[in-house]
C-alpha positions in Angstrom: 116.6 -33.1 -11.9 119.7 -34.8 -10.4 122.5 -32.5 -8.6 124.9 -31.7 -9.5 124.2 -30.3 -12.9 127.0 -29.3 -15.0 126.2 -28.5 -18.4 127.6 -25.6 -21.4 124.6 -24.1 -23.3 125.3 -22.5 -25.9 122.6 -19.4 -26.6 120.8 -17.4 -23.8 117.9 -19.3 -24.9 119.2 -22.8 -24.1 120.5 -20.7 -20.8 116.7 -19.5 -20.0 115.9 -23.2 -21.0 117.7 -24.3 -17.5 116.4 -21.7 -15.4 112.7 -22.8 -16.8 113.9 -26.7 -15.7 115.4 -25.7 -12.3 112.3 -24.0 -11.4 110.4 -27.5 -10.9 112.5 -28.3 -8.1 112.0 -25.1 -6.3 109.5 -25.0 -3.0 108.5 -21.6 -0.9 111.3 -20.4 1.1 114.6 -22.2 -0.9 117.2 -19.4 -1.6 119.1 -19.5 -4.9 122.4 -18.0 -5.3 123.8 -16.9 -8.4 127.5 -17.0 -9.4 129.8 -15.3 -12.1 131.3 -12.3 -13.7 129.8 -9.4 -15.5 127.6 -11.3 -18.7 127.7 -14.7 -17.2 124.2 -14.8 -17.6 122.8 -14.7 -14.0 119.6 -12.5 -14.9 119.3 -14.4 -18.1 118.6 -17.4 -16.3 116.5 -15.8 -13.5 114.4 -14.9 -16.5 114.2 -18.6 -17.2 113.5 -19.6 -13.6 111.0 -17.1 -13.2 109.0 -18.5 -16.8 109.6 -21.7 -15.4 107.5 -20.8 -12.2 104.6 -19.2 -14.0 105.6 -15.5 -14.2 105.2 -13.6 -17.5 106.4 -10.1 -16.5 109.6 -8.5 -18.2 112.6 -10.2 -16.0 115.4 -7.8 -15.7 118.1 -7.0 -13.2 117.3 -4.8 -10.2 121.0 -3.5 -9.9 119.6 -0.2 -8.8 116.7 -1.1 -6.6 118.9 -4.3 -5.5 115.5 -5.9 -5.5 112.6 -7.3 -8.0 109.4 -9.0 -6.6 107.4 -10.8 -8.7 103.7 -12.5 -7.2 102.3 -13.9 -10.0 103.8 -17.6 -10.7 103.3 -20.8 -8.6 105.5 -19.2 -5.9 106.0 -15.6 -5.3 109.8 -14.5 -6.2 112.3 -11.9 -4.9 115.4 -11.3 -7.7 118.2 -9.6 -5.8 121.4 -8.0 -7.5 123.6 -7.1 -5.1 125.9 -5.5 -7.4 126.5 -2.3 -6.2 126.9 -2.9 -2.7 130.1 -3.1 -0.9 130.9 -7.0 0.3 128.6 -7.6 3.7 126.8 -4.3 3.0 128.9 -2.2 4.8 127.4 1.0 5.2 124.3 0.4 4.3 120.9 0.1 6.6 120.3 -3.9 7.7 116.7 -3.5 7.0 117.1 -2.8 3.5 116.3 -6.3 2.7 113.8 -7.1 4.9 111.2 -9.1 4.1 113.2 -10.6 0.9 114.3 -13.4 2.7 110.8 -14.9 3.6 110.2 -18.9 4.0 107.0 -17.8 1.9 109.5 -16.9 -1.0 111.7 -18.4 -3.5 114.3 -15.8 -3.2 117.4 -15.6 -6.2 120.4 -13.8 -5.2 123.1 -12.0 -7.6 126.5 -11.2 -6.5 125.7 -13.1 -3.0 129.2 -12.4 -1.6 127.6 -8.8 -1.2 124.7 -9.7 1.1 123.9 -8.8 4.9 126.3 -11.0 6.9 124.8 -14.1 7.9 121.4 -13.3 5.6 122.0 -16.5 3.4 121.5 -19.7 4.4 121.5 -20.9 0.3 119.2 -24.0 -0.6 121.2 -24.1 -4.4 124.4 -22.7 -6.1 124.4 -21.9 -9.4 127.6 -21.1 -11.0 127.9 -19.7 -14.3 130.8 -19.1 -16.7 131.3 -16.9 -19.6 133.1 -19.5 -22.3 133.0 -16.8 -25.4 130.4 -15.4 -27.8 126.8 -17.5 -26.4 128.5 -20.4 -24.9 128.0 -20.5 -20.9 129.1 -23.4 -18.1 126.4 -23.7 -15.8 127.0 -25.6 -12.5 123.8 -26.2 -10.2 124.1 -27.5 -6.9 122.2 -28.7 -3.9 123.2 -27.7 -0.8 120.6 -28.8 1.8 
């Protein structure tokens, strides 16, 4: 896959579709952050990431848990959805993403604006937009 990618889809299954794609370029340690309003699709194409690394279990956002690990594809995942924190985690304990972050781990990140200060050092961007009904703009870049 060449970066940038910039590309509409136009049912959560062509969304998936990407995720399954991007997920050949991924090695251990890359963290992937995920852009875009409320039903942009993020966890739809974390699901498609996490089929495209091997994983079969039921994919779905860890807003309340902030975190989701996942062990059994060709590289060990953390999902994070940052969601309900305040921006920079204010007020909230500094170790409560330990071990998330690991070189050992491809690591996906919703709502990244949210995380620990200085916790992110992102390998990719992926930006998504909500263009009505199924239709999404997805924008994946490189950063490293």
């Amino acid at each position: 896959m060449e970066f940038p990618v910039d590309l509409k889809t136009t049912s959560p299954r062509e969304t998936e579709a990407v995720g399954s794609e991007l997920a050949e370029c991924f090695v251990a340690g890359d963290r992937v952050i995920l852009e875009g309003d409320l039903g942009s699709g993020k966890t739809v194409l974390v699901r498609g990431i996490c089929r495209g690394l091997g994983i079969a279990a039921d994919i779905t956002s860890p807003t309340f848990t902030l975190a989701q690990r996942y062990e059994e594809g060709r590289l060990p995942v953390s999902h994070l959805d940052l969601y309900r924190l305040e921006p920079g985690m204010a007020g909230e304990d500094p170790g409560v993403l330990e071990g998330e972050f690991s070189t050992e781990r491809v690591t996906l990140v919703e709502w990244p604006e949210r995380a620990p200060l200085g916790a992110l050092q992102p390998t990719y961007r992926v930006s998504l937009q909500h263009l009505g009904g199924d239709e999404r703009q997805v924008l994946v870049e490189c950063l490293s």
